[in-house]
N, C-alpha and C positions, 0 to 999 in steps of 0.2 A: 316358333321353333328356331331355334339359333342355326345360323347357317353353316358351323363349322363346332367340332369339341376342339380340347385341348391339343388332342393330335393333328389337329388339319390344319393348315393352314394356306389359305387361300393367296391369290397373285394378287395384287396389286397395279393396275395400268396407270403409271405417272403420265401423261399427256402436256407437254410443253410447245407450245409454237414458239419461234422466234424468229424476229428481225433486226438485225444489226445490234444484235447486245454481247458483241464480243467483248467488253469490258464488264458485263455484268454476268452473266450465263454461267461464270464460273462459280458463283458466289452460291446462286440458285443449285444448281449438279452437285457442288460440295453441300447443300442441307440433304441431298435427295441421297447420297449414299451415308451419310451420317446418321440415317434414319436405324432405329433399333428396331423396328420390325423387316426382318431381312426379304420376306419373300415377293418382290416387287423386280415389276421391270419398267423403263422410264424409255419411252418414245418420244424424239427432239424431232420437230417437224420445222425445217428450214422455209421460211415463206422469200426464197433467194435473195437474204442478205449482201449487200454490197461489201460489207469490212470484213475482218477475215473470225466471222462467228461458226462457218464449217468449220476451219482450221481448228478453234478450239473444243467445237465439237466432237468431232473426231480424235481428239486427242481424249477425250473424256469414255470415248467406248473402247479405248485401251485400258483408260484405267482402271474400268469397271465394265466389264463385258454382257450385264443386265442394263446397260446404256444404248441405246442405237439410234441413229443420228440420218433423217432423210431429207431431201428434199422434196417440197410439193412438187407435183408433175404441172409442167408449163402450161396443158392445156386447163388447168383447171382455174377457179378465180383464187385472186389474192385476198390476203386475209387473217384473222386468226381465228374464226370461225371456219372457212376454208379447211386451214393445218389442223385443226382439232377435229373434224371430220375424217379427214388423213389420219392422224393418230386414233380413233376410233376401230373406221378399217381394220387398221394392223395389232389392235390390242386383243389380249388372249386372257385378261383377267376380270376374275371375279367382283371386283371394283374397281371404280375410275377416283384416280384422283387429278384434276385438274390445276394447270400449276403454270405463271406467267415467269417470261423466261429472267425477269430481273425481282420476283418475289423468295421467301425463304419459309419454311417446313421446320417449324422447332425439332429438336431427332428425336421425340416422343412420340410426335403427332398423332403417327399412322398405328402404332402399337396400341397409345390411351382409346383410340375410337373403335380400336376392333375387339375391346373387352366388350362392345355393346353391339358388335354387326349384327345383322342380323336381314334376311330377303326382304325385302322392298322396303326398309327404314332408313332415312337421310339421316347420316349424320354432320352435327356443327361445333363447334369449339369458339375457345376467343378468337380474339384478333389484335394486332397493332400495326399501326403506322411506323414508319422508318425510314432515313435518308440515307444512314450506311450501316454497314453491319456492325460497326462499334456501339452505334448509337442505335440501341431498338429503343424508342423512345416513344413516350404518347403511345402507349399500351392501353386497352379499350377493357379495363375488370369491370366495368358495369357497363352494359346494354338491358334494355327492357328488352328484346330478343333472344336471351342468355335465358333461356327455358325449353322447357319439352312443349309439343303441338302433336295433342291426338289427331286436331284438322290441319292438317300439312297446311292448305292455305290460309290458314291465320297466322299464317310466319308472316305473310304478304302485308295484312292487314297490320299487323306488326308496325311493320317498316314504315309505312306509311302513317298508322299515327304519331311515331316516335323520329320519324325524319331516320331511319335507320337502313343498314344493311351489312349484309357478309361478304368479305369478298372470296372469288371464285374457288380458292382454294384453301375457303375454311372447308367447306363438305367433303363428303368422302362419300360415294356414289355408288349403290348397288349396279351390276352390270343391267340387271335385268329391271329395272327402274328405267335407265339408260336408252334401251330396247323398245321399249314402251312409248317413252318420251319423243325420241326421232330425232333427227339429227340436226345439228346447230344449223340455222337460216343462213348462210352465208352471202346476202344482200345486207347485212346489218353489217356494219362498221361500227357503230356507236351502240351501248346500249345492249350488246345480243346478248349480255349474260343475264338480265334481268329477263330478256322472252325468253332464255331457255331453261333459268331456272325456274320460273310459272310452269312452266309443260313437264319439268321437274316434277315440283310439288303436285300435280294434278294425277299424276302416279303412282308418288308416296303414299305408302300405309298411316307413315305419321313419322312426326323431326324430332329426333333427340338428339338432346343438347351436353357432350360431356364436354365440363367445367375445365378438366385437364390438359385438353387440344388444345396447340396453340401457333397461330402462322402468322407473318409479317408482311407487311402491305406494303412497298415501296412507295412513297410519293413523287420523291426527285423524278423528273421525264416522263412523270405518268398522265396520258390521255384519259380526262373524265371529261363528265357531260358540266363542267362548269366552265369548260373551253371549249365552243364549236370554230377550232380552226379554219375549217373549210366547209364548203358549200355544202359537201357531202357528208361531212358527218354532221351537221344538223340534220339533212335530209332523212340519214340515218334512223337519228333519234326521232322522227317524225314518227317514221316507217314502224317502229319498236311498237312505240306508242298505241298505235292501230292495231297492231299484232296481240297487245297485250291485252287492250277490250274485246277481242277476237277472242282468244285465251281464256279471259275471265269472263265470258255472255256471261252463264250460267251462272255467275257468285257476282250479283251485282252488288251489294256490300263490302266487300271484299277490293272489288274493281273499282268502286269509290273512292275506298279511302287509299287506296296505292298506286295506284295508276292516276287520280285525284291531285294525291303528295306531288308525282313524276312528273304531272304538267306545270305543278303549281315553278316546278323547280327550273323548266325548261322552255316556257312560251316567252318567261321575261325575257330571257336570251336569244332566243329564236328574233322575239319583237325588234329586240334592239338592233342584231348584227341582221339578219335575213326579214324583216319585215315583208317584201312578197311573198318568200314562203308562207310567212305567220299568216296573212292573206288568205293564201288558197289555202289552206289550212283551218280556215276560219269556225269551221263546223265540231272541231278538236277541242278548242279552248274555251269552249262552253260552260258555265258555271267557274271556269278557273282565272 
């Protein structure tokens, strides 16, 4: 049953954490009001930025009063898992859309995917890469991923045998999916979006995929798991890792071949840069 007729329409929860992206945040906030599906409100969750990303913050819930702009409370941990927790809290809608503070929202997005909402069904769209907004370049029209999933976690399986993935704010998130799911791990630095979209899917009815959605991936300054800068975000991605066999006991097929893919990608790196972790870790990299 469709979650809403033509007369309803439902809120939309944009959830953005940010740190230090007073040069980019702007870019992002202008896709999120550009959006043609009007009924949304967008929660900027400050993980206390040093450069002046309140400043522009703030100036942004002026110019759009469905914007509002916090910061994380001190006592809690840092993070973007942390902020997206905090923006959880304070969200009041029927869907979550997740959104990193230097990514972009084609202004179709959120309109093309709610011809299909519908309670407890993930939706996903394309995707592309991008370095600035002139150049949305290396745009992603073919993924084996780019299809419907009666079994929500054979999206996983997916990934895994195709070396593929969505990023965060290709989906569009029922609340009550959301609810179910629990809230983002925030000991994960590295990697949380992958354990938290598995506990996703393990509450989804089933993924569809409309072909019309379309969002933009930053690369320039972006932290992936193909650069373990610091101790702790290998650690991290360690940590994920355990989470996600955790996650998937019960679909050992599944957990094979994705979580399989995610060592195959991340022990060489580990080996090379952290070798004692790779160590005490030794019982992980089994078969991989």
């Amino acid at each position: 049953m469709k979650l809403f007729n033509s007369e309803m329409k439902p809120l939309v929860s944009i959830i953005i954490p940010t740190y230090n992206r007073a040069h980019l945040i702007g870019e992002t906030l202008d896709s999120v009001i550009a959006q043609t599906y009007k009924n949304w409100e967008c929660i900027v969750v400050d993980d206390h930025s040093t450069d002046n990303t309140s400043q522009v913050g703030l100036e942004y819930t002026i110019k759009d009063e469905r914007i509002t702009f916090v910061k994380r409370p001190k006592g809690s941990l840092k993070g973007a898992a942390s902020c997206r927790n905090i923006g959880l809290k304070n969200a009041k809608g029927d869907f979550v859309q997740f959104l990193d503070s230097d990514d972009l929202l084609a202004p179709d997005k959120l309109e093309v995917q709610f011809k299909y909402a519908r309670k407890e069904i993930l939706l996903t769209g394309k995707w592309g890469y991008f370095s600035s907004r002139d150049h949305l370049e290396r745009f992603k029209y073919k993924q084996r991923s780019y299809r419907n999933f009666k079994a929500p976690l054979k999206l996983l399986s997916c990934f895994g045998k195709n070396d593929e993935f969505f990023p965060l704010h290709t989906y569009l998130i029922p609340m009550e999916v959301i609810k179910k799911a629990g809230k983002w791990r925030e000991d994960l630095g590295n990697n949380d979006d992958a354990e938290y979209i598995s506990r996703i899917l393990r509450n989804t009815r089933k993924v569809k995929f409309v072909k019309l959605a379309r969002v933009f991936y930053r690369v320039e300054g972006k932290s992936t798991l193909s650069g373990f800068n610091t101790y702790e975000n290998a650690l991290s991605a360690v940590k994920s890792l355990r989470y996600l066999e955790y996650n998937l006991s019960d679909y050992p097929k599944i957990k094979a071949r994705y979580v399989g893919n995610l060592k195959a990608n991340i022990s060489k790196r580990i080996k090379a840069s952290y070798p004692i972790l790779y160590e005490q870790n030794a019982d992980l990299w089994i078969n991989n």
